[in-house]
N, C-alpha and C positions, 0 to 999 in steps of 0.2 A: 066693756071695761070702763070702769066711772073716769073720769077725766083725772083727778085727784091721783091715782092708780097708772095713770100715763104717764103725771108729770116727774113721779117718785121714780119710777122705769127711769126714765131720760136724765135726773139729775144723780142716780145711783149710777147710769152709766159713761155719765160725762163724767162722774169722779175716780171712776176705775182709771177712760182712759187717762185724765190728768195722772193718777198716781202711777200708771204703766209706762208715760213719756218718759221718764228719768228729769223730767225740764222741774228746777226749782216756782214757785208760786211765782219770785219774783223773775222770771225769764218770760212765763205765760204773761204774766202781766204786761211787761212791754211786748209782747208780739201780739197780743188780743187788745191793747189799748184799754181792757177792762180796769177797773180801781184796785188798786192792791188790797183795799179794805171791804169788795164785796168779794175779791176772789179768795179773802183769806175767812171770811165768813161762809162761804158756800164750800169748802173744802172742809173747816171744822166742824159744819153742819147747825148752822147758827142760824140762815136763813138759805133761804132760796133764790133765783134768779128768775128774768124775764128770757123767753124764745132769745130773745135778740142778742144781748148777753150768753146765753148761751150757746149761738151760733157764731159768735166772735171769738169763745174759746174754743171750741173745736175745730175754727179754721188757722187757729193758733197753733195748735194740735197735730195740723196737714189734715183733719177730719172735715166733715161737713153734717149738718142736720139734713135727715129728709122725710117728706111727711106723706103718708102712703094714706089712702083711702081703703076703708072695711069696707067691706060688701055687705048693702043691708039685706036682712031679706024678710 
């Protein structure tokens, strides 16, 4: 899977779970310490985020990233 195709995965699914929290933009924001100005960009779909960024909202979330290895073959 192209890399590009992973990140779109990960940020379509961080935004489900933001919208599934019930937590307003501005609640994630002070729990993830993220900028209220990229988390309302990345929720509008305006731009994008870094892993780390997005490891901050998910633990905001009660979630976590984790990153699993494919078997080459």
């Amino acid at each position: 899977m192209p890399a590009s195709t992973t990140k779109q995965d990960l940020s379509a699914t961080l935004k489900r779970a933001i919208e599934q929290s019930g937590l307003s933009n501005y609640k994630i924001w002070k729990l993830s310490g993220v900028s209220q100005s990229v988390l309302n960009r990345f929720t509008s779909g305006e731009r994008d985020i870094s892993l780390a960024t997005a490891s901050k909202i998910a633990s905001a979330l009660g979630a976590e990233l984790k990153l699993s290895r494919k078997a080459i073959v």
